[in-house]
C-alpha positions in Angstrom: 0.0 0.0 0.0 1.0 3.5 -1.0 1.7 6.0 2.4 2.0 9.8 1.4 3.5 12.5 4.2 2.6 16.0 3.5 4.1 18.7 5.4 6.0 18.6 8.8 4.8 14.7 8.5 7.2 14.6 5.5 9.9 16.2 7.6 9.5 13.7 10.5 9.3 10.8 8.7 11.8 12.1 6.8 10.2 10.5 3.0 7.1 11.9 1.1 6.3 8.3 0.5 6.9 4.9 1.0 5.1 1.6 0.3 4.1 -0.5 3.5 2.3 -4.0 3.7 0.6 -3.6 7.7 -0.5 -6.3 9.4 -4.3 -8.1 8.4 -5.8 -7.0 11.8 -5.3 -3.3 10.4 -8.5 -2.2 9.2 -9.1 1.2 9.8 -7.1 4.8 9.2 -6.3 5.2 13.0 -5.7 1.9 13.2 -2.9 2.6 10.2 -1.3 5.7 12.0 -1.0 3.8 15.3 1.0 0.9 13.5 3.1 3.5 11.6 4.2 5.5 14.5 5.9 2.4 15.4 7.7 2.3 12.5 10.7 4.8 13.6 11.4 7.8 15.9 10.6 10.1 13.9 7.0 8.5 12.4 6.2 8.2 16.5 7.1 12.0 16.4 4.9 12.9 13.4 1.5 10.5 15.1 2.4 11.9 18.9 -0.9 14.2 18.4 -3.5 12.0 16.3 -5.8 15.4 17.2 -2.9 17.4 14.7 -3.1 14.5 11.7 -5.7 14.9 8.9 -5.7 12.0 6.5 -7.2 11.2 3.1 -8.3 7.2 1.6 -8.1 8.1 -2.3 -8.1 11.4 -1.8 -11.1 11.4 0.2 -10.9 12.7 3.4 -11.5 10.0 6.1 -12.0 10.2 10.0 -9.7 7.8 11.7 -12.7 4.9 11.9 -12.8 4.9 8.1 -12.1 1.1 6.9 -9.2 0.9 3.7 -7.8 -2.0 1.9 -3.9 -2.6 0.7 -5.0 -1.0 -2.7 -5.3 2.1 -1.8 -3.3 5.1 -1.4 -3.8 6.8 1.9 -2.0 10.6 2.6 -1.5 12.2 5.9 -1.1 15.9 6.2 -1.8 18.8 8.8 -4.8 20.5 9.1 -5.1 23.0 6.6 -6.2 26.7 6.9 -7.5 29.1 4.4 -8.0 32.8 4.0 
């Protein structure tokens, strides 16, 4: 499955991608960030605040209960702002 980092995420994981294969009791978005801030130090310092991590399933914007499958491409990013 396809990861995108956007952002400060980028900068702590340190790639703006990467391809992962989680584990089959993985189901859900949060579910995915949880397992991937065990990854490294610096993916545990870009998930330390799920509250600061917006995420997208296709492009779609999902809450962290939305379900995915390994054929998608899921993106985290920070919030955004406009003005």
């Amino acid at each position: 499955m396809k990861v995108l980092y956007f952002a400060w995420l980028r900068d702590r994981v340190g790639v703006a991608e990467e391809v992962v294969d989680p584990p089959g009791d993985i189901k859900t978005v949060g579910q995915l960030a949880a397992w991937l801030a065990q990854r490294s130090p610096g993916h545990a310092e870009a998930f330390a605040d799920p509250a600061a991590v917006r995420c997208a399933v296709n492009q779609d914007f999902a809450r962290a209960e939305e379900p995915f499958s390994t054929d998608d491409e899921i993106a985290f990013f920070p919030p955004m702002t406009g003005g």
